[in-house]
N, C-alpha and C positions, 0 to 999 in steps of 0.2 A: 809634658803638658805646658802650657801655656797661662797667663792669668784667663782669671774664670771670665767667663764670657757671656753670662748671662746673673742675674742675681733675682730669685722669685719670693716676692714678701706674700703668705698667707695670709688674706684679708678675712676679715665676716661681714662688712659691707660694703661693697664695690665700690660702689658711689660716692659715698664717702672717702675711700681710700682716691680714687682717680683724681677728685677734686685737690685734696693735700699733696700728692704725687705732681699734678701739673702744674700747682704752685710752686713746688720745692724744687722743680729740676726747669721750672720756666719753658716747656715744651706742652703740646699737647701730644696724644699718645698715636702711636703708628698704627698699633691692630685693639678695638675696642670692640671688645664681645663679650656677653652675661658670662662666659667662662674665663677668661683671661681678657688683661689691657697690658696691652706691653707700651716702653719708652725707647725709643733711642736714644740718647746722648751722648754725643763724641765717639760714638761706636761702643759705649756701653748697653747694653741690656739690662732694662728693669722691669721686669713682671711682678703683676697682681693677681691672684690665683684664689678668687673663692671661694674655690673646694680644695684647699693648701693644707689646712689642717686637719681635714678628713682624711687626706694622703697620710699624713702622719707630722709633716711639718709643722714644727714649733718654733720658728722663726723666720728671718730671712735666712735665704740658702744662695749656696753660690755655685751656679754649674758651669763645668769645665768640658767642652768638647773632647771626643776622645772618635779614636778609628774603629772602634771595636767595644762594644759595649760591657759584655759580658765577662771579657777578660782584664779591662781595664777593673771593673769591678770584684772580682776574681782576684787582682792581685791586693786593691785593696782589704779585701776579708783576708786573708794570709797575714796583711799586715799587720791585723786586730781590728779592723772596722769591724761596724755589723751591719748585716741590711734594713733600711726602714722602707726604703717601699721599692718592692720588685721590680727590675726592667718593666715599663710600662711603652704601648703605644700611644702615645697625645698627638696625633695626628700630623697631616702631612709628610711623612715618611720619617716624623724624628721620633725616638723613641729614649724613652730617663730610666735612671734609677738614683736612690739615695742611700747613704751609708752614712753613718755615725764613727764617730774615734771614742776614742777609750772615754771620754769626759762629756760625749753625747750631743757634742758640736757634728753640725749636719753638713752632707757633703753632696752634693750633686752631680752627676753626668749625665752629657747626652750626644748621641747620637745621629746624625741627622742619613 
């Protein structure tokens, strides 16, 4: 793997959140929708997500592209992670999951 390639912050008011976001990274956002606002910066990824902690997210998370979903995830629970939120479809053909490590730092993949 790679560094993580996206990083998605649970918000509870968007609005709020977009406005602090576009001041702090001096951009405005690429895709702005009542479900997610995402940034690019330098080829980073920074999403706003909503509905992030009805997912289960309790922070910012960091997702790391991967070839294979399930088994990328798969090997993490082998490793000791656990799952917080099942392979999910979020549309246009990419699909996430989130896993925890032992100390319940969150970990993200996806799949596109």
């Amino acid at each position: 793997m790679t560094a993580a390639d996206t990083i998605i912050f649970p918000v509870s008011d968007l609005g709020a959140a977009k406005g602090v976001f576009t001041t702090l990274l001096g951009a405005e956002p690429h895709t702005d929708e009542p479900y997610y606002v995402g940034f690019n910066v330098d080829g980073q990824e920074i999403a706003l997500d909503p509905n992030g902690r009805r997912k289960g997210l309790t922070g910012p998370v960091p997702f790391w592209k991967v070839d294979d979903l399930e088994a990328s995830s798969a090997a993490l629970v082998a490793a000791g992670a656990s799952v917080v939120q099942q392979p999910t479809d979020v549309g246009g053909g990419r699909r996430t999951t989130v896993v925890a490590d032992a100390d319940g730092n969150q970990l993200g993949l996806m799949q596109d």
